[in-house]
VOGU-3710 file (C-alpha; in Angstrom, 3 decimals, decimal comma):
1> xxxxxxxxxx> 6,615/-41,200/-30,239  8,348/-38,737/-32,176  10,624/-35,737/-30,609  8,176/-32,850/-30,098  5,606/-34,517/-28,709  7,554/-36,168/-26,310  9,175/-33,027/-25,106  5,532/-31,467/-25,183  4,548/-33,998/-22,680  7,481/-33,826/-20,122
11> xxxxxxxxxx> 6,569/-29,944/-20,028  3,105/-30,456/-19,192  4,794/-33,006/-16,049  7,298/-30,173/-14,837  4,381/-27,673/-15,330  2,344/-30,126/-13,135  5,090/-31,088/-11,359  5,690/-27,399/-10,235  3,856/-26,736/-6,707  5,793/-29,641/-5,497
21> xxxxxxxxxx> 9,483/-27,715/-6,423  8,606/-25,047/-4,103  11,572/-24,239/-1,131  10,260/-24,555/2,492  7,082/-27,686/1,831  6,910/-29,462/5,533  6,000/-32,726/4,688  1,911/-32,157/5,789  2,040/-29,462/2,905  3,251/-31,445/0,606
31> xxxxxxxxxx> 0,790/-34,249/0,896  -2,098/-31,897/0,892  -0,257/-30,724/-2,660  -0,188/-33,736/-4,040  -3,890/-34,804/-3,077  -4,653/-31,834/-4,847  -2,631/-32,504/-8,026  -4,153/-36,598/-8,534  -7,592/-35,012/-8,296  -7,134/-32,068/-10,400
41> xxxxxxxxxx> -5,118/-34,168/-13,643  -6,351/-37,623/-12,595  -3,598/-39,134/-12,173  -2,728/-41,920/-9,015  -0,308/-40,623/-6,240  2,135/-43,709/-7,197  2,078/-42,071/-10,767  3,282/-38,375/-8,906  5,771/-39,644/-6,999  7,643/-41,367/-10,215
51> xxxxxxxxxx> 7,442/-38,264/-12,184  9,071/-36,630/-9,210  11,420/-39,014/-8,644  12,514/-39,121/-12,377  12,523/-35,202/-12,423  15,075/-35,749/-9,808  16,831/-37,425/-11,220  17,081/-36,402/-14,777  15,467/-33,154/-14,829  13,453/-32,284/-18,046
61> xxxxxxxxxx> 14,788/-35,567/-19,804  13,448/-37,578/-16,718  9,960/-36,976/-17,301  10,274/-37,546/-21,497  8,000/-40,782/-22,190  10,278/-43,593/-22,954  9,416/-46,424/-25,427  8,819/-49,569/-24,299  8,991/-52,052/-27,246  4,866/-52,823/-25,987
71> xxxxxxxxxx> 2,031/-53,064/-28,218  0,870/-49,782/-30,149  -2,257/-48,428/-28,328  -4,598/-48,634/-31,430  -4,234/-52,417/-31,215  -4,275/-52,775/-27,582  -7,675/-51,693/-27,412  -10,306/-52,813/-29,901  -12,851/-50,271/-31,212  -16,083/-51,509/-29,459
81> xxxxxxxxxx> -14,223/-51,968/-25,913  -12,867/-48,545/-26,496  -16,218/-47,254/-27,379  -17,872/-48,965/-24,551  -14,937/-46,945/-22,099  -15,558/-43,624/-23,328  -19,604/-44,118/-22,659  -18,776/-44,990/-19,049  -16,745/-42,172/-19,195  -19,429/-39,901/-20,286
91> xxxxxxxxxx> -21,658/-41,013/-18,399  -19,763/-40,176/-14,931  -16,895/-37,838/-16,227  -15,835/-37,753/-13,052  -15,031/-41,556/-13,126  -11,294/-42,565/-13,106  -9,219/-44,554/-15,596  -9,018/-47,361/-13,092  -12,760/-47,641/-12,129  -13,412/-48,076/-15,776
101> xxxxxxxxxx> -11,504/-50,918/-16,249  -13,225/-52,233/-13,270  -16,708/-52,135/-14,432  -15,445/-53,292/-18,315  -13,865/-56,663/-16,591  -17,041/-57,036/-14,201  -18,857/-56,894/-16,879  -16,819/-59,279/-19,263  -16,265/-57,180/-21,873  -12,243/-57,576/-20,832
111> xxxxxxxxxx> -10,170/-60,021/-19,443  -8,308/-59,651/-15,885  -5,363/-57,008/-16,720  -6,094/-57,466/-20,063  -6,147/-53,272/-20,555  -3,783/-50,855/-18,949  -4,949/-47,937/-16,950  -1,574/-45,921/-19,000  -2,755/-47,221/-22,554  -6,369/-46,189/-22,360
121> xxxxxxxxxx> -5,325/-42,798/-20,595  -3,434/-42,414/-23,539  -6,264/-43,255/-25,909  -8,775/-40,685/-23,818  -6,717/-37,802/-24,662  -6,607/-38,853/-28,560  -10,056/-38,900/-28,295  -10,418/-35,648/-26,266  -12,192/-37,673/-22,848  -9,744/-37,743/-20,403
131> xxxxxxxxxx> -10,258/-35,803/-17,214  -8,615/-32,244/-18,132  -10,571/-32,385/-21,438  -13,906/-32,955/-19,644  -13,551/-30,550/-16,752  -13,669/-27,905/-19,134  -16,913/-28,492/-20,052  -18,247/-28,836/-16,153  -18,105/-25,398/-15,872  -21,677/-23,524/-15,402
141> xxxxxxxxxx> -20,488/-21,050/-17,807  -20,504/-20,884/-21,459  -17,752/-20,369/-23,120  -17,048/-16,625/-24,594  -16,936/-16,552/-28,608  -14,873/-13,084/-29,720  -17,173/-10,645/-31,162  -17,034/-7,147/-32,977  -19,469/-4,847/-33,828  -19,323/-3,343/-37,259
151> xxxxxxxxxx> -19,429/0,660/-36,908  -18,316/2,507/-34,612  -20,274/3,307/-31,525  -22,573/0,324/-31,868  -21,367/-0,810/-28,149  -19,019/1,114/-25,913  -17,259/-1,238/-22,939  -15,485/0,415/-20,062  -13,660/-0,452/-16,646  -11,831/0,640/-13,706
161> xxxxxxxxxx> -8,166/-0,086/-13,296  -6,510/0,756/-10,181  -3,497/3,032/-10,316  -0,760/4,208/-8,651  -0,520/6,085/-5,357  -0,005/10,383/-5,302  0,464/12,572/-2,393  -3,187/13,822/-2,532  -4,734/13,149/0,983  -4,529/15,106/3,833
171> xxxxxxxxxx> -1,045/16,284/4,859  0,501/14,670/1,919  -0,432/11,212/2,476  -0,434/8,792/-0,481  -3,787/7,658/-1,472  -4,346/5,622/-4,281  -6,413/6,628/-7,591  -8,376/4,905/-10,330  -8,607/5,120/-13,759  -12,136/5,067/-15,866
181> xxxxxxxxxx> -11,665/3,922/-19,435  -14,688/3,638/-22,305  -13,699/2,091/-24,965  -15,317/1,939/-28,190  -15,830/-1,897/-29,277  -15,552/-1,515/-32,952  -12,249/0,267/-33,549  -10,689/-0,257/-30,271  -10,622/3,612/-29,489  -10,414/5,108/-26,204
191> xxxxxxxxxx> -13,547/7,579/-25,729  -12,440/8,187/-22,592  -9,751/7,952/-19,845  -9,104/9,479/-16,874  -7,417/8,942/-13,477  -10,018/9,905/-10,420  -9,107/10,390/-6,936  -12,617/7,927/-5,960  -13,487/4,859/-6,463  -17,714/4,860/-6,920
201> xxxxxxxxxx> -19,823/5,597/-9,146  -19,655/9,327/-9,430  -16,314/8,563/-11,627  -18,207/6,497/-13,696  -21,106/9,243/-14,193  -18,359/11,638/-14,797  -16,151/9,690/-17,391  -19,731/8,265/-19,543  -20,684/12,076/-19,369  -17,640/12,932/-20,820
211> xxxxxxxxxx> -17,751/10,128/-23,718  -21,350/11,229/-24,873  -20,326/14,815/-25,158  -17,534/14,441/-27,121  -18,346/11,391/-29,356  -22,527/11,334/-29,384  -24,823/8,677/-27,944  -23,939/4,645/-27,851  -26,533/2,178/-29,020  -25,333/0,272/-26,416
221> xxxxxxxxxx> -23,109/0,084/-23,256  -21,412/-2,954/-21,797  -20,476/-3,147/-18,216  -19,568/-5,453/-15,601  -21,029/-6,401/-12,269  -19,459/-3,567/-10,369  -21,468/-1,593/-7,969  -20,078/1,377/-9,751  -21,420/0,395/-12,837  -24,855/-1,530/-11,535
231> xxxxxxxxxx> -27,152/1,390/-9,884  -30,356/2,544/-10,530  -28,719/6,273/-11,662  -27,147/4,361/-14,925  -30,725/2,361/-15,648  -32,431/5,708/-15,572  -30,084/7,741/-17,483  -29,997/4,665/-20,193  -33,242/4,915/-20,541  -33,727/8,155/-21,059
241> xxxxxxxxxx> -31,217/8,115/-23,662  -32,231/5,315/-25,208  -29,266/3,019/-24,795  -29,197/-0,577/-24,594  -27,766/-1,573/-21,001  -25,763/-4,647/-21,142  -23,729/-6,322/-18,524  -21,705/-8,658/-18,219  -22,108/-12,566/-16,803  -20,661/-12,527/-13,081
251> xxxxxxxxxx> -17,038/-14,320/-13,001  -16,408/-14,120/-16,782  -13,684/-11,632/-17,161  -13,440/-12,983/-21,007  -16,593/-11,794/-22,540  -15,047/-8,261/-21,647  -11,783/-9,453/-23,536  -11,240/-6,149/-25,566  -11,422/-3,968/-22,225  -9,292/-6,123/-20,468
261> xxxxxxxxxx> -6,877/-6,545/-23,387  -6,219/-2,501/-23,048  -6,047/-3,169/-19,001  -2,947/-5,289/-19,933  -1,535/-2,243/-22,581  -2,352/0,640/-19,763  0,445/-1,600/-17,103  2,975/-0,262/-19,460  2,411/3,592/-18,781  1,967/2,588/-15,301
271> xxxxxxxxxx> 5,253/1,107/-15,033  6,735/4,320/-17,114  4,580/6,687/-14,945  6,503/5,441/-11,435  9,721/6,910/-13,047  7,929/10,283/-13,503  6,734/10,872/-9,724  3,979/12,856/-10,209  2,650/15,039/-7,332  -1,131/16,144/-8,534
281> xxxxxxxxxx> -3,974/14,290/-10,610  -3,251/17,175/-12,827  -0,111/15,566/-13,530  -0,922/11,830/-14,303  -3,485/12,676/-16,605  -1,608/15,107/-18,557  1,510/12,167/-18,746  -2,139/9,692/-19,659  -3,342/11,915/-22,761  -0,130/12,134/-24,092
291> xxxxxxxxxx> 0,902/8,193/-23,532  -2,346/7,251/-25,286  -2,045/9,525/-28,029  1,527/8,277/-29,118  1,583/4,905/-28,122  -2,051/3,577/-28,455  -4,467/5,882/-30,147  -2,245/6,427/-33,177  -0,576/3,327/-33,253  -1,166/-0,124/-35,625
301> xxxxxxxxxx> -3,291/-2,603/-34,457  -3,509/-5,875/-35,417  -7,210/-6,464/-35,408  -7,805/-3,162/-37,294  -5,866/-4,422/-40,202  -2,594/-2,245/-39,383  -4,594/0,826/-38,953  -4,861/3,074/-35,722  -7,749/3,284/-33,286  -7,961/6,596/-34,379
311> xxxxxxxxxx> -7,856/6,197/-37,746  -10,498/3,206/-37,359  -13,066/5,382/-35,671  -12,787/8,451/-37,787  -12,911/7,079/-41,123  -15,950/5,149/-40,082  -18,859/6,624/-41,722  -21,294/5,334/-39,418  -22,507/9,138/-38,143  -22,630/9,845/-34,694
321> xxxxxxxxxx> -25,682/10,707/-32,345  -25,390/13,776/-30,485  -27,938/15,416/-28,169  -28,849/18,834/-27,047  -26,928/19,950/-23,504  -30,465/20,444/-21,812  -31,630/16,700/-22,713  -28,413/15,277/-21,801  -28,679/16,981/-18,381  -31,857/15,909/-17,985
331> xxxxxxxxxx> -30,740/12,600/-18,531  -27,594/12,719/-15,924  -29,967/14,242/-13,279  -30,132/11,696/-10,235  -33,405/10,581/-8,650  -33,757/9,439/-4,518  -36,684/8,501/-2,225  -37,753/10,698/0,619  -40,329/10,673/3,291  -41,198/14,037/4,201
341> xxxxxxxxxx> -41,710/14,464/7,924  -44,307/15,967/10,269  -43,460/19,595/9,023  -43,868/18,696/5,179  -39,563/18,785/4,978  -37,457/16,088/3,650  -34,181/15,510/4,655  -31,349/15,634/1,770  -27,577/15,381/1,719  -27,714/17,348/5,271
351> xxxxxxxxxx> -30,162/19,672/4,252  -33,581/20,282/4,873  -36,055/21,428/1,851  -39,625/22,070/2,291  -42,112/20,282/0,276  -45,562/21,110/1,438  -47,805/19,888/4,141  -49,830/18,116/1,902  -47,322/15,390/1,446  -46,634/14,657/5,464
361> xxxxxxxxxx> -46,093/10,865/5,768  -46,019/10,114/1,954  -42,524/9,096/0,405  -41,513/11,167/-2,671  -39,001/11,303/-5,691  -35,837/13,690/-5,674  -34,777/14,509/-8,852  -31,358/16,539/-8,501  -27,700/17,282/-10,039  -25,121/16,262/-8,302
371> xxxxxxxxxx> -23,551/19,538/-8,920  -26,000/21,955/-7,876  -28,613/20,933/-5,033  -29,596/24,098/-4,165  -32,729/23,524/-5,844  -34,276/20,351/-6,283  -37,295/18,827/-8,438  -39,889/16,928/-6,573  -42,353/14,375/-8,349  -45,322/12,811/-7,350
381> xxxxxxxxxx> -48,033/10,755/-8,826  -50,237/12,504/-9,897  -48,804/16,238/-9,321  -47,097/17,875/-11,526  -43,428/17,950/-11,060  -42,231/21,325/-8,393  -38,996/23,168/-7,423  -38,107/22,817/-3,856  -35,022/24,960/-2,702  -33,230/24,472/0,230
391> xxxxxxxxxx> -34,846/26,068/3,632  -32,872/28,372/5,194  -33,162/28,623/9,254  -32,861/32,090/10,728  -32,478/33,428/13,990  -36,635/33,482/14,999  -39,342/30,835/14,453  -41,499/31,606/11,607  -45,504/30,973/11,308  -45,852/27,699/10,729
401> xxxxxxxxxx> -48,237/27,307/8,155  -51,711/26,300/8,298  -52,565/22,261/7,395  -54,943/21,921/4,011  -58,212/21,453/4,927  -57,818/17,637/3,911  -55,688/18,027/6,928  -57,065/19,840/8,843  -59,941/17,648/11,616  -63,279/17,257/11,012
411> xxxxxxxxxx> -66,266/18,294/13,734  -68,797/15,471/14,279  -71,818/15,118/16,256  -71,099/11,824/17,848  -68,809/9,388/18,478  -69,325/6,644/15,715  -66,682/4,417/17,412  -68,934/4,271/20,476  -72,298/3,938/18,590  -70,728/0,958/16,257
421> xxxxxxxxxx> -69,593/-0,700/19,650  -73,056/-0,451/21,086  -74,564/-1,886/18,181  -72,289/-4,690/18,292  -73,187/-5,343/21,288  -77,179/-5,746/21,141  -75,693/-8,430/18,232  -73,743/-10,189/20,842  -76,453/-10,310/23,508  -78,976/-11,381/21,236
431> xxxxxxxxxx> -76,895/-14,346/19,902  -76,084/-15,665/23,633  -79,893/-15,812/25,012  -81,271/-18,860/22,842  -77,860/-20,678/24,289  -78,560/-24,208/26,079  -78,817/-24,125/29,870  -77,354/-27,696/30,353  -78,829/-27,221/34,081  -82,457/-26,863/32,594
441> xxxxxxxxx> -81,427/-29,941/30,669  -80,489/-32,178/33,663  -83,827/-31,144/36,199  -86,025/-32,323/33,096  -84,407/-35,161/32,728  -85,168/-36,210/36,638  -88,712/-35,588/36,441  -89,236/-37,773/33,837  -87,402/-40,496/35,888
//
């Protein structure tokens, strides 16, 4: 075994070795450790405890594979006994090295301690079977190829990265804020960025707002599972606009790689930004705008072929899609559920707006903007969409309005509940007089005794 490899191998054994080195392991601790460790690298406890004990001993030369003068593996092993190892192998993956050999020398196919649990180990990880090489492909997942899209605003990714704590609450108190990034897939550029003082999805309305203004409409958007992210608002508004909505697989922080790869670049100005101290939100986003500008916007990037972000995205002539203000408000407008009460109100955000007695009982749509709910639009099926504003209460009782007349009760002659149940009735009675009088049945039966 030549020098590299060897040295490659005794770090993988202090890198396994590692949980063990920890100061302050009662002995129960450490056994649970090392149960954890045979089943994790399938290896045998015995096996643990002489790479510790060489470690020990030696340190990083302790754990170096040492030649042995035996056999080469190649020839320790012949092809169709090796072949027959790895099928049992796949087969089970979970099988271990050991219960292998059992089953090849039950079935004959070896001799007694003719092959050694070490030398076919070895020969499983030439061949890419041994236990770490098939775990990875027991996950449910699937595993994330990288991607790019080819012009710019062809998919548009974004997070939320927590940030650092300002003096913003009441009295002064720290309270932490977050930032909302979009980032554009193809060139890497930030659309958007901006430190919030919330954390739902209000920022996230805000900051995509804010992207489709200044850059034009996405073909597509790709989030992940968040609940700031994953509300009916963002399918409506997508819709209307005619974006794809993508998200993301749950637990696979990879197949967002590009996002999270700028996550790992924004820790930089975060570290910077605790030198600063700033005191408002006004403050860390100014220090933001000006950080991204110099030292990502404007900067090489590898994948981009040594040009900028920005550069990337404006000399892409791919044109942009923009929209006029009144359809993209249209589009950001939120929509609610509402049962309107006995007076033909509805409840909303604390207030009370009157819809019409027409609709008492019946659950209706709120369409509104968050900014403005003064005045609301109601829908219906079949109606055609109405303003309602917001009732105002003053000091006397008004007339209460009179009910529609398909409200409003109906004189009738008679009461039809009553007739119905009389008729029922004659039905009854008539059904129960042809029943058998088991009394008539037994006196008949004694006179013809």
């Amino acid at each position: 075994m030549d020098k590299r490899k060897a040295e490659d191998m005794a770090a993988q054994r202090v890198q396994l070795l590692s949980p063990l080195l920890a100061e302050g392991l009662d002995p129960a601790k450490k056994s649970q450790i090392k149960t954890a460790l045979c089943e994790q690298h399938g290896i045998s406890e015995r096996t643990l405890r002489r790479y510790l004990a060489r470690y020990r001993e030696a340190g990083f030369d302790g754990l170096k594979p040492k030649a042995r003068g035996r056999k080469p593996a190649a020839a320790a092993i012949g092809e169709a006994v090796l072949e027959q190892a790895i099928l049992l192998r796949r087969e089970v993956p979970g099988r271990s090295v050991r219960q292998i050999i059992q089953i090849l020398e039950w079935e004959g196919l070896v001799k007694p301690g003719e092959v050694k649990r070490s030398t076919l180990q070895e020969k499983f990880e030439e061949r890419g079977y041994s236990s770490r090489q098939m775990r990875l492909y027991e996950s449910k997942g699937v595993a994330a190829r990288r991607f790019q899209k080819r012009r710019r605003m062809a998919l548009v990714q974004s997070d939320i990265k927590y940030g650092p704590y300002l003096p913003i609450g009441p009295g002064g108190q720290k309270k932490q804020v977050y930032l909302v990034l979009f980032e554009d897939d193809a060139t890497r550029s930030v659309l958007h960025g901006e430190f919030y003082a919330l954390f739902d999805q209000r920022i996230v309305e805000d900051g995509f707002r804010k992207t489709i203004q200044k850059y034009g409409l996405p073909e597509a958007v790709y989030f992940d599972q968040g609940k700031q992210y994953k509300t009916q608002w963002m399918k409506r508004t997508c819709a209307k606009l005619g974006i794809r909505l993508l998200f993301a697989r749950p637990y696979s922080p990879e197949s967002k790689g590009k996002i999270e790869r700028l996550n790992g670049v924004i820790d930089s100005f975060l570290s910077e930004v605790e030198l600063e101290k700033p005191q408002t939100l006004e403050q860390l986003n100014g220090l933001f705008e000006v950080w991204l500008s110099e030292c990502y916007q404007n900067k090489p990037h590898a994948a981009l072929g040594g040009r900028s972000p920005e550069q990337a995205f404006r000399n892409d002539p791919h044109p942009l899609r923009f929209v006029e203000p009144s359809v993209l408000a249209n589009a950001f407008l939120h929509c609610e559920s509402r049962k309107v009460d006995k007076s033909g109100c509805i409840s909303f955000m604390n207030r009370k707006y009157e819809v019409g007695l027409l609709f008492i009982g019946r659950t209706v749509e709120v369409v509104y903007d968050p900014a403005d709910i003064t005045e609301i639009t109601i829908e219906y099926e079949g109606h055609e969409p109405w303003q309602a504003r917001e009732l105002v209460i003053g000091e006397r009782a008004g007339k209460r309005p009179a009910l529609p007349e398909s409200l409003q009760p109906k004189e009738a002659d008679a009461s039809r509940l009553l007739r119905g149940a009389e008729k029922r009735h004659g039905q009854r009675r008539e059904q129960q007089l042809p029943a058998i009088s088991f009394r008539a049945i037994r006196k008949e039966g004694e006179r013809d005794v």
